[in-house]
C-alpha positions as CSV (number, residue, x, y, z in Angstrom):
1,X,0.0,0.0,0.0
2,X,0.7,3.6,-0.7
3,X,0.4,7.2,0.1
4,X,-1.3,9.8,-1.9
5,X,-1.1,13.3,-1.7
6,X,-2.1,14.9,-4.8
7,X,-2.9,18.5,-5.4
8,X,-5.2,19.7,-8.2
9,X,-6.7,16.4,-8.0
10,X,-4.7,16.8,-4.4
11,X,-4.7,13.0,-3.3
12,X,-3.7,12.0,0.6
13,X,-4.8,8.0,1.0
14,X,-4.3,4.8,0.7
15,X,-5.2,2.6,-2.2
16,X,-4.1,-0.6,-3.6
17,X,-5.5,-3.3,-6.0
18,X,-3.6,-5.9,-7.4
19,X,-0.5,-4.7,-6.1
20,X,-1.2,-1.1,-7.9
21,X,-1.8,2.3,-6.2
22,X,-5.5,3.0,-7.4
23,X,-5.9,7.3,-7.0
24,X,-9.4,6.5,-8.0
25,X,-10.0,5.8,-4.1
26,X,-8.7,9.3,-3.8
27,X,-9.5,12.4,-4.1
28,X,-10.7,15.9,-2.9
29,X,-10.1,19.9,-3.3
30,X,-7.9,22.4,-1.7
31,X,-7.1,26.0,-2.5
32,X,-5.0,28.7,-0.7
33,X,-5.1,32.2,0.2
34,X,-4.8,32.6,-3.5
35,X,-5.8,29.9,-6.4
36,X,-8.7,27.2,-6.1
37,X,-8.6,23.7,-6.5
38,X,-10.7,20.9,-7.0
39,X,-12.0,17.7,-6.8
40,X,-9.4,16.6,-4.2
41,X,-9.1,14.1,-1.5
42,X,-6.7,13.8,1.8
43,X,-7.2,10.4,3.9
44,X,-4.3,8.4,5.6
45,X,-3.3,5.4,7.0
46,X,-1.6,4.8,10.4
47,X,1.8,3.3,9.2
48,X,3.2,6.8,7.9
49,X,3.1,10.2,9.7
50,X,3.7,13.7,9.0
51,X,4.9,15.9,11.5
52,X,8.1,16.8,13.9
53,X,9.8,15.3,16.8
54,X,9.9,16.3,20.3
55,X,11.4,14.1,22.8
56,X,9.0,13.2,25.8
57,X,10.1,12.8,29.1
58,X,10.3,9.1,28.7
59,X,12.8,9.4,26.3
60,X,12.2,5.6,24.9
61,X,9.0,7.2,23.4
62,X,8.8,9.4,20.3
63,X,5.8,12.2,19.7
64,X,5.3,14.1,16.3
65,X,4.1,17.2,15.3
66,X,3.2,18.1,12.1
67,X,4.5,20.2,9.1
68,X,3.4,23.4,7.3
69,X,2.7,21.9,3.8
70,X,1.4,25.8,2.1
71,X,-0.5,24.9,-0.7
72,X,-0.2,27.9,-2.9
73,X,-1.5,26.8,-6.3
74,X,0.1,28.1,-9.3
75,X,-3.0,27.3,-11.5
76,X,-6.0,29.5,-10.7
77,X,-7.9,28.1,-13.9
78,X,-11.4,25.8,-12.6
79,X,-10.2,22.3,-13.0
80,X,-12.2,19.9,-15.7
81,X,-14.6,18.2,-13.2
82,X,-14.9,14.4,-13.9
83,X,-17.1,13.7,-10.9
84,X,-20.5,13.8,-10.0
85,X,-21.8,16.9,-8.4
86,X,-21.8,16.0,-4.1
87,X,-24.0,18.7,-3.2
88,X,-22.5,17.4,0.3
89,X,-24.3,14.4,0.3
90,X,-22.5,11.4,2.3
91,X,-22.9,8.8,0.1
92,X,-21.3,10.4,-3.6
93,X,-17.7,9.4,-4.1
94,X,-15.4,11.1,-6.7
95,X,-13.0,9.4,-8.4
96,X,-9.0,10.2,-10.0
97,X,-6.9,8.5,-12.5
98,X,-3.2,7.7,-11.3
99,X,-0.5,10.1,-12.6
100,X,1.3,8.7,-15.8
101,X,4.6,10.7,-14.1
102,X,6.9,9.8,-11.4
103,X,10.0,10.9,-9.5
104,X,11.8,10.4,-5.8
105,X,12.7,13.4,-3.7
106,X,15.8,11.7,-3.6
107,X,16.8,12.9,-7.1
108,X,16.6,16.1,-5.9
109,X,19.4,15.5,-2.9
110,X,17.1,14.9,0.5
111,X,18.4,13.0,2.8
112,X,15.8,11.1,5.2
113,X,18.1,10.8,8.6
114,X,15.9,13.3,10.1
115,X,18.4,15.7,10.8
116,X,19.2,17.1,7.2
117,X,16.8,19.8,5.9
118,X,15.4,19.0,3.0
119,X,13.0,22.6,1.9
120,X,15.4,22.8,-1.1
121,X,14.6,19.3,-2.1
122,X,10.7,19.5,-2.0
123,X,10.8,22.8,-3.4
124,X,13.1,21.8,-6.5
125,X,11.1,18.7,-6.8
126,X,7.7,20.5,-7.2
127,X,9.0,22.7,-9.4
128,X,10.5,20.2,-11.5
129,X,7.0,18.1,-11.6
130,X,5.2,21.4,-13.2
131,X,6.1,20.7,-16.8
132,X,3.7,17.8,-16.2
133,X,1.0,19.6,-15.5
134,X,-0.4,19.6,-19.4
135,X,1.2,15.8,-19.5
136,X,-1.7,14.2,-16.8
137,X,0.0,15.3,-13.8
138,X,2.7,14.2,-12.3
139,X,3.8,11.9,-8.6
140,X,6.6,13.0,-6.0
141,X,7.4,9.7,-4.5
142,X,8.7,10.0,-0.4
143,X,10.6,6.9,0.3
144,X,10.6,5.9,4.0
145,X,12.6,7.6,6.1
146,X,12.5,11.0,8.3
147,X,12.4,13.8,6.3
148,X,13.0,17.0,7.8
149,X,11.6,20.6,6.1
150,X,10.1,24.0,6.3
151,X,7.0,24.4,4.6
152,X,6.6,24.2,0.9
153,X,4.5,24.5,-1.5
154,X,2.6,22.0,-3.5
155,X,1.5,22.6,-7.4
156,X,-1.3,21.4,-9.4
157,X,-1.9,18.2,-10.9
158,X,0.2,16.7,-8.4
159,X,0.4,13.8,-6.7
160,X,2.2,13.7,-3.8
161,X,3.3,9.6,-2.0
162,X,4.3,8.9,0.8
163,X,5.4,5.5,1.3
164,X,4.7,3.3,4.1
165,X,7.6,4.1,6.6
166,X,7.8,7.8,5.6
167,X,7.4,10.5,7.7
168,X,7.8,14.1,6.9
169,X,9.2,16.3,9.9
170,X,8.5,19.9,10.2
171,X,11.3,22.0,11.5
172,X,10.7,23.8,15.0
173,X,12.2,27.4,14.1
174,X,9.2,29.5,14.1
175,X,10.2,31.6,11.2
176,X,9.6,28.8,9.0
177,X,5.1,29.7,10.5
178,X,4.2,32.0,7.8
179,X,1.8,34.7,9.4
180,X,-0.7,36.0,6.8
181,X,-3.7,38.2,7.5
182,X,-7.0,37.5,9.2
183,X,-10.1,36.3,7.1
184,X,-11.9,39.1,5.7
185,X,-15.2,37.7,7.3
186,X,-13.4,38.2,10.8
187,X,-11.3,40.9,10.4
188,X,-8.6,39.8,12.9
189,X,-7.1,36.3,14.1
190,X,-9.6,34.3,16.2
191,X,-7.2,34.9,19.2
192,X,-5.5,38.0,18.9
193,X,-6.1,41.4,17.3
194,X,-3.8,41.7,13.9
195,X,-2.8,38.7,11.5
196,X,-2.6,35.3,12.1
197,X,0.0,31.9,11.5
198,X,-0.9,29.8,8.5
199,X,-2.9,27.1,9.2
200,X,-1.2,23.5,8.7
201,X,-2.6,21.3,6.2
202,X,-1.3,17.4,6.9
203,X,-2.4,13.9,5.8
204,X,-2.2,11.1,8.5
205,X,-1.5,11.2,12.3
206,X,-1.4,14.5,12.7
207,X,0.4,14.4,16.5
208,X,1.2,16.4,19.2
209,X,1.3,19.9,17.9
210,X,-0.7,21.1,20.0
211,X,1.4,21.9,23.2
212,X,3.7,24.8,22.4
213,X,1.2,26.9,20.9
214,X,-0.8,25.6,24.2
215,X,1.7,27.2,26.5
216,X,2.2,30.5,24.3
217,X,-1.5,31.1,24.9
218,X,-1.8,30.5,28.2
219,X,1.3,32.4,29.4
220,X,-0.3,35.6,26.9
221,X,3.5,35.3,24.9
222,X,0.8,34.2,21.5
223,X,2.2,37.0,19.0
224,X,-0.4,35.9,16.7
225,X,-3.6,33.9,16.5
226,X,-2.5,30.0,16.3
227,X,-2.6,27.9,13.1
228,X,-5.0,25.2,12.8
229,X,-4.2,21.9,11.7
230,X,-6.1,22.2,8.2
231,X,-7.6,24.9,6.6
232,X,-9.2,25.3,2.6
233,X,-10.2,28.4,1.3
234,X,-12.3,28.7,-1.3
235,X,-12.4,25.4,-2.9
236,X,-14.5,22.9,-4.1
237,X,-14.8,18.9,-3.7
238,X,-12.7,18.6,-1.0
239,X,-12.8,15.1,1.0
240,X,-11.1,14.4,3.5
241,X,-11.1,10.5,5.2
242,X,-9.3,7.9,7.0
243,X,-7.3,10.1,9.3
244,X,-6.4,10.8,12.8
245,X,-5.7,14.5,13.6
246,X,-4.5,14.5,17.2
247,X,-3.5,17.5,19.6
248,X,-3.8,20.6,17.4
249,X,-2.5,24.3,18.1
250,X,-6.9,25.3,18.2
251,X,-9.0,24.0,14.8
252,X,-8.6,20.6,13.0
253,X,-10.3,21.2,10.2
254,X,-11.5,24.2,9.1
255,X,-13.1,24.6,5.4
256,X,-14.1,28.3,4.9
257,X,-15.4,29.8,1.9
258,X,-15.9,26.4,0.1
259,X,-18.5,23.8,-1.5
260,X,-18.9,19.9,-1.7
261,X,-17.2,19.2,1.9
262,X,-16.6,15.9,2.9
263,X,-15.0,14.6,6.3
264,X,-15.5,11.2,6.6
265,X,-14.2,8.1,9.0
266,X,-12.2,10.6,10.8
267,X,-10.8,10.6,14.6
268,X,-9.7,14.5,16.6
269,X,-8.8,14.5,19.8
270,X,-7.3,17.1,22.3
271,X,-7.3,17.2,25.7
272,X,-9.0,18.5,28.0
273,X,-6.8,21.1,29.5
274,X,-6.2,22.7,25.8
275,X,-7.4,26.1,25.3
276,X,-10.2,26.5,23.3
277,X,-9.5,23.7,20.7
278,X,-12.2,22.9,17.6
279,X,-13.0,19.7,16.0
280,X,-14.5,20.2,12.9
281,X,-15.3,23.8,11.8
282,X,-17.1,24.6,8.2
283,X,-17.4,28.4,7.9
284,X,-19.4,30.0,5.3
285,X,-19.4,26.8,3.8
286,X,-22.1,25.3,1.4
287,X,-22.8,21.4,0.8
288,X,-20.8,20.0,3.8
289,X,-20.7,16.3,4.9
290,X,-19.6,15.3,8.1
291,X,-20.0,11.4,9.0
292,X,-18.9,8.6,10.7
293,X,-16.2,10.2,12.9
294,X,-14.8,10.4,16.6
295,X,-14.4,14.3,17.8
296,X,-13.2,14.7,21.1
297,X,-12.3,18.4,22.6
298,X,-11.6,20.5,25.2
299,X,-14.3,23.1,23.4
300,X,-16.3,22.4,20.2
301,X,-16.3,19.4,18.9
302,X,-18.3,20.5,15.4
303,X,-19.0,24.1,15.4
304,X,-20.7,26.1,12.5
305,X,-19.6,29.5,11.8
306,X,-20.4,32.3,9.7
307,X,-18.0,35.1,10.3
308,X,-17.8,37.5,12.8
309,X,-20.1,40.3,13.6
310,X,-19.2,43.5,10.7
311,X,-16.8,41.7,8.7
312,X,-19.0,38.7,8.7
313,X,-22.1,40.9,7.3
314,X,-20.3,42.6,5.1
315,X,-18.7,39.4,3.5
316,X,-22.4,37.9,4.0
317,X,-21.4,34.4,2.8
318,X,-23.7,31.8,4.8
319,X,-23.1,28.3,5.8
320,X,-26.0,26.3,4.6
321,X,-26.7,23.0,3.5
322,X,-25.0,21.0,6.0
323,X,-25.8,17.5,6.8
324,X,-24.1,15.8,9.9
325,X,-24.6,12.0,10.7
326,X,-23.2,9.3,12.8
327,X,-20.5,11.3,15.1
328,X,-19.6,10.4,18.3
329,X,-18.9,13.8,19.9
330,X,-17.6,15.1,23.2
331,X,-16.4,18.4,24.8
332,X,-15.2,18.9,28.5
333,X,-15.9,22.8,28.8
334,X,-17.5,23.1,25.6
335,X,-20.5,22.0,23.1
336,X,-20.9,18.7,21.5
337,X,-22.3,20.1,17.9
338,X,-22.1,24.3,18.6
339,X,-23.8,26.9,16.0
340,X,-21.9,30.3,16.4
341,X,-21.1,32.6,18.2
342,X,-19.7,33.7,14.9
343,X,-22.8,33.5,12.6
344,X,-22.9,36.8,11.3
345,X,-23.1,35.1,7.5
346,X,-25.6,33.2,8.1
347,X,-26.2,29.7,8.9
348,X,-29.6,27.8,7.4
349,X,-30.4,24.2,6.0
350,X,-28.5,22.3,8.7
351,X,-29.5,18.3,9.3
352,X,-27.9,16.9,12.4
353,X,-28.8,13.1,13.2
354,X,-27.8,10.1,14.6
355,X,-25.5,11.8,17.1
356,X,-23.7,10.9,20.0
357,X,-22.8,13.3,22.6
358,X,-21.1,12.0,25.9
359,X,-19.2,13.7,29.0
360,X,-20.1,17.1,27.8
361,X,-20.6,20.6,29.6
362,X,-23.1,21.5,26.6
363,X,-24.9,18.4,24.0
364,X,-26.3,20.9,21.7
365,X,-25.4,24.9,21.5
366,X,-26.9,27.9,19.5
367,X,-25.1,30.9,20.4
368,X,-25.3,34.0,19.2
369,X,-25.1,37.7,20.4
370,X,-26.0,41.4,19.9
371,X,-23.8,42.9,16.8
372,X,-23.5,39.4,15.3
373,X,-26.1,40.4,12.8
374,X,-26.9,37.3,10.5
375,X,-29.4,34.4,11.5
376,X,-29.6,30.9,12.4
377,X,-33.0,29.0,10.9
378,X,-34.3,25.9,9.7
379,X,-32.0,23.5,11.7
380,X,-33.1,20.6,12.6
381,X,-31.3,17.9,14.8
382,X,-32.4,14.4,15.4
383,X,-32.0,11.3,16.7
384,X,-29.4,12.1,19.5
385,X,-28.5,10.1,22.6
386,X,-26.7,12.0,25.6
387,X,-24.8,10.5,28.4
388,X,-23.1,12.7,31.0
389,X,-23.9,16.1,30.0
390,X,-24.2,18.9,32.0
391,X,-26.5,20.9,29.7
392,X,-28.4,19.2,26.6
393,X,-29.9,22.1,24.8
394,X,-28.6,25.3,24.5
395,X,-30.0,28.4,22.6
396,X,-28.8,31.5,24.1
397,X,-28.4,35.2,22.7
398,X,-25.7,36.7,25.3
399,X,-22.7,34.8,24.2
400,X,-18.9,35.9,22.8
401,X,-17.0,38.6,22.4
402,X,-16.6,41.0,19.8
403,X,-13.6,41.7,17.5
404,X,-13.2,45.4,18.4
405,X,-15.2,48.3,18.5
406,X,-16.5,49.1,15.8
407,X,-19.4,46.3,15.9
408,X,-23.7,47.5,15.6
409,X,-24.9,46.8,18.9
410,X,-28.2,47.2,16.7
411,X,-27.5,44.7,14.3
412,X,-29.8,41.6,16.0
413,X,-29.1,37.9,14.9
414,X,-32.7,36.0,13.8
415,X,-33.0,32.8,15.1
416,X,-36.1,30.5,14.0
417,X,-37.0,27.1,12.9
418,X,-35.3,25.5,15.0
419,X,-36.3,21.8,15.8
420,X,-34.7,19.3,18.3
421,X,-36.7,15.9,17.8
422,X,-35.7,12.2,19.1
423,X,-33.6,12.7,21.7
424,X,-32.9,10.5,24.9
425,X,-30.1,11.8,27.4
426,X,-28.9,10.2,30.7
427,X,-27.4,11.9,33.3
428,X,-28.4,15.1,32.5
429,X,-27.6,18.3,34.5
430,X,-30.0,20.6,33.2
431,X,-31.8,20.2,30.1
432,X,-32.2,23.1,28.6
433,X,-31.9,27.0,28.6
434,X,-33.3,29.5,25.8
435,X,-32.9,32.7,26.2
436,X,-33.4,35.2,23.5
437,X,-32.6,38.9,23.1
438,X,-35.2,41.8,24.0
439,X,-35.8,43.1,20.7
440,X,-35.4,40.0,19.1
441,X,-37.1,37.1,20.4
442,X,-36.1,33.3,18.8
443,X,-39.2,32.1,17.4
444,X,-40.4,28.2,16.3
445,X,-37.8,26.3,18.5
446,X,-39.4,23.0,18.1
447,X,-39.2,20.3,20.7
448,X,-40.2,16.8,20.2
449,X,-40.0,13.2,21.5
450,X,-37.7,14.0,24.0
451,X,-36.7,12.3,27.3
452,X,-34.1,13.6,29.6
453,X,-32.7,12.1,32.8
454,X,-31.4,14.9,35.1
455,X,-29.8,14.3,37.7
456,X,-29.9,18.2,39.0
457,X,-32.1,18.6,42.6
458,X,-32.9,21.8,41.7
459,X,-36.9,22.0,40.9
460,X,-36.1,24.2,37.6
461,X,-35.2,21.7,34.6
462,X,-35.5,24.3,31.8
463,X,-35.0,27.7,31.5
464,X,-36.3,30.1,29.0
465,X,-37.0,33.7,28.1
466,X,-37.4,35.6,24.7
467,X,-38.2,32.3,23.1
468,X,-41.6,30.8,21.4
469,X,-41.3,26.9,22.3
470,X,-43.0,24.7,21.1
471,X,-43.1,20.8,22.4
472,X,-44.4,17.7,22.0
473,X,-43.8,14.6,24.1
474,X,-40.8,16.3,26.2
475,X,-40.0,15.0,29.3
476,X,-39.4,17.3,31.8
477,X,-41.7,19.1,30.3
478,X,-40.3,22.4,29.3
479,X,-41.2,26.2,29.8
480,X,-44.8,25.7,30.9
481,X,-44.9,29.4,30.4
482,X,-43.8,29.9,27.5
483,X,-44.8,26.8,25.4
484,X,-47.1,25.5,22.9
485,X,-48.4,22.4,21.9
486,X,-49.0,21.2,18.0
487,X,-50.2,19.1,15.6
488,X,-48.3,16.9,12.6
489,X,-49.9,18.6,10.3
490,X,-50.4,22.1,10.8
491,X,-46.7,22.9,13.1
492,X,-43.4,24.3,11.5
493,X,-41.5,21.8,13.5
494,X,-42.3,19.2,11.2
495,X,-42.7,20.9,8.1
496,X,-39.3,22.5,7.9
497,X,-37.9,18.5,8.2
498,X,-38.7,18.3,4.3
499,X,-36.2,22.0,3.8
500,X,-33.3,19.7,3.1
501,X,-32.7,16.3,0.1
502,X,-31.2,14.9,3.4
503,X,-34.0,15.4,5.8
504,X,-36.1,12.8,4.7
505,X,-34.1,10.7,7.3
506,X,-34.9,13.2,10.3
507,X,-38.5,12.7,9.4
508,X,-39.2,9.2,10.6
């Protein structure tokens, strides 16, 4: 078996068939700050890693952290799509035809003792492996062995192997972080005021890179906002599978500006004392998948965005269309599956079900807050079992900070049409709170078929305020004040199931 990564048809996986790599398991899409990509895939395999060495204090045992692979495109052209249009659904597949090109990176001088630094040796490599762009692409084959770089950047129509054995090192000196500047729809870095480091973008295993950038927030020395471990902007197709993204500096994965999203079959995981670390983050993103994957965090372990208060409403790009199944989830001073804070976009057409959400402060969390602007609306998630959760349902208009100064305190979020349906939870704290803003109350939050096991002595289960709820077969039963009971056939909660192709599935 082999490695992929593959850029313009950007590969990262594992595929073999009758003793042949077969890229046509592989594929998904990837742009930079600059050029887009697509129909690209990144997915792994346990027996090759990418990242750099520290030594633990057991010094028999080894940790990696992973390297800055830029991907700065040098095609901006759309690519010739040979795939069937996703529109985020789970169950499409894309497929890639192997690259009729091939060298080593040790043609170009590296030297895999994990010591010798080998930037020169990508970079020449790459460069060499353009003049196949107009050829059917071109491979840069990684033998095993510990190769040690800065960050580089990757072309199109590129494949990119890494054999079983290899692992690519990223160097330590912090001048090799690039700091670019902050998303326009945030106008500064999610940390810090000012620019931020480029995000990493790895394949398999990403581990242990977490710590430093761990230490430099919490002592306040952060000079800029820290990286995540992937980032695409702006692309479409992009797939990413297989892989184990361990420990990172604050986001996993975070796909802003794009379309056709796929995470599938993958495993994050932090730990709890980590500041403010993300699972899976799609931001203004349309036609997102996420399936069949373990999040654990210290905060979110999936949390939609939208941008953040002015700069998100004047870029006004919306997440919508999102479709999240079978994730086991769980947050120790976080949410589970979090909407917001930053929602000033927009987020709309969301379909949450068959979710797991275990040893959580929060299950499930809208938040939102004065000057965020934007909305939140026909949302619906289903099918969900708790255990150990201090709060199940969230909805709350007084939450985050704001980038500076400059936001509308005027500029209200809408939040409506918003159903939670088939839900059991054990060990339960509290179940729920809603509490909407003064001038703008959240309307049609829909509860049904819910049971709840709290453990809490205190008499008040549910707390709500600003809202219109409306429930149906919720036990404890919820707001008595506030709520309303409805019909199948005449209630919004069960006509918006039918907003989505995916919601069918919610329905039943």
């Amino acid at each position: 078996m082999k490695r992929i990564i593959n850029s313009r048809h950007f590969e990262l996986s594992f595929c073999k068939i009758k003793g042949k790599v077969d890229a046509s398991k592989a594929k998904f899409g990837v742009i930079s700050d600059l050029f887009k990509l697509r129909n690209l895939k990144l997915s792994g395999y346990s027996a090759s890693k990418i990242g750099f060495e520290v030594e633990s204090p057991d010094s028999s045992s080894v940790s990696y952290l992973p390297v800055v692979l830029l991907l700065v495109l040098t095609l901006s052209g759309a690519a010739e799509q040979n795939v069937k249009e996703s529109d985020g659904h789970c169950k499409y597949a894309r497929s890639l035809e192997p690259r009729p090109h091939s060298v080593s990176l040790t043609e170009f001088g590296a030297v895999g003792d994990g010591k010798t630094l080998n930037t020169v040796a990508f970079q020449n490599a790459i460069f060499y492996l353009k003049s196949f762009a107009d050829k059917g692409g071109a491979q840069l084959y990684v033998p095993p062995g510990k190769w040690l770089t800065g960050s580089f950047n990757l072309t199109s129509h590129l494949t990119l192997f890494l054999e079983r054995g290899a692992v690519i090192l990223g160097s330590k000196d912090y001048s090799h972080w690039e700091v670019v500047e902050p998303l326009p729809s945030y106008g500064r870095g999610i940390d810090l005021p000012g620019g931020r480091y480029r995000a990493l973008i790895n394949g398999n295993n990403l581990i242990d890179v977490g710590s430093v950038w761990w230490e430099l927030f919490n002592s306040g020395d952060l000079k800029y906002s820290r990286p995540h471990l992937v980032e695409f902007t702006g692309s479409n197709d992009v797939t990413i599978s297989n892989l184990t993204f361990l420990n990172s500096p604050a986001w996993n994965i975070h796909p802003v500006y794009c379309s056709n999203v796929q995470v599938q079959n993958i495993t994050a995981y932090a730990p709890p004392e980590s500041p403010f670390t993300c699972g899976v983050v799609p931001d203004s993103s349309e036609h997102v998948c996420i399936e069949k994957s373990n999040i654990s965090m210290s905060y979110d372990a999936i949390s939609l965005k939208s941008g953040w208060d002015e700069y998100g409403i004047s870029y006004g790009k919306a997440t919508t269309k999102v479709h999240i199944r079978e994730v086991q989830l769980q947050s120790s001073s976080g949410s589970s599956l979090a909407f917001g804070s930053q929602m000033s976009g927009g987020i709309s057409e969301i379909l949450a079900e068959n979710i797991h959400s275990r040893n959580s402060l929060i299950g499930i969390n809208l938040k939102t807050n004065r000057g965020r602007g934007g909305y939140m609306k026909a949302i619906v998630v289903s099918d969900v079992e708790m255990e150990n959760v201090q709060m199940a349902l969230r909805v709350t208009g007084d939450f985050g900070l704001h980038p500076d100064d400059k936001f509308d305190p005027k500029a209200l979020p809408v939040v409506t049409g918003i159903t939670f349906k088939n839900m059991v939870g054990a060990n339960i704290g509290v179940a729920g709170n809603f509490t909407g803003i003064d001038e703008s109350p959240f309307t049609s939050i829909c509860l049904s078929n819910i049971t709840l096991s709290i453990t809490s002595k205190s008499s008040a289960s549910w707390y709500c305020s600003n809202v219109i709820v409306s429930s149906k077969a919720v036990s404890p039963e919820p707001c008595s004040n506030l709520q309303a009971s409805f019909s199948n056939s005449s209630s919004p909660c069960f006509s918006q199931l039918y907003f989505y192709p995916f919601a069918h599935a919610a329905s039943s």
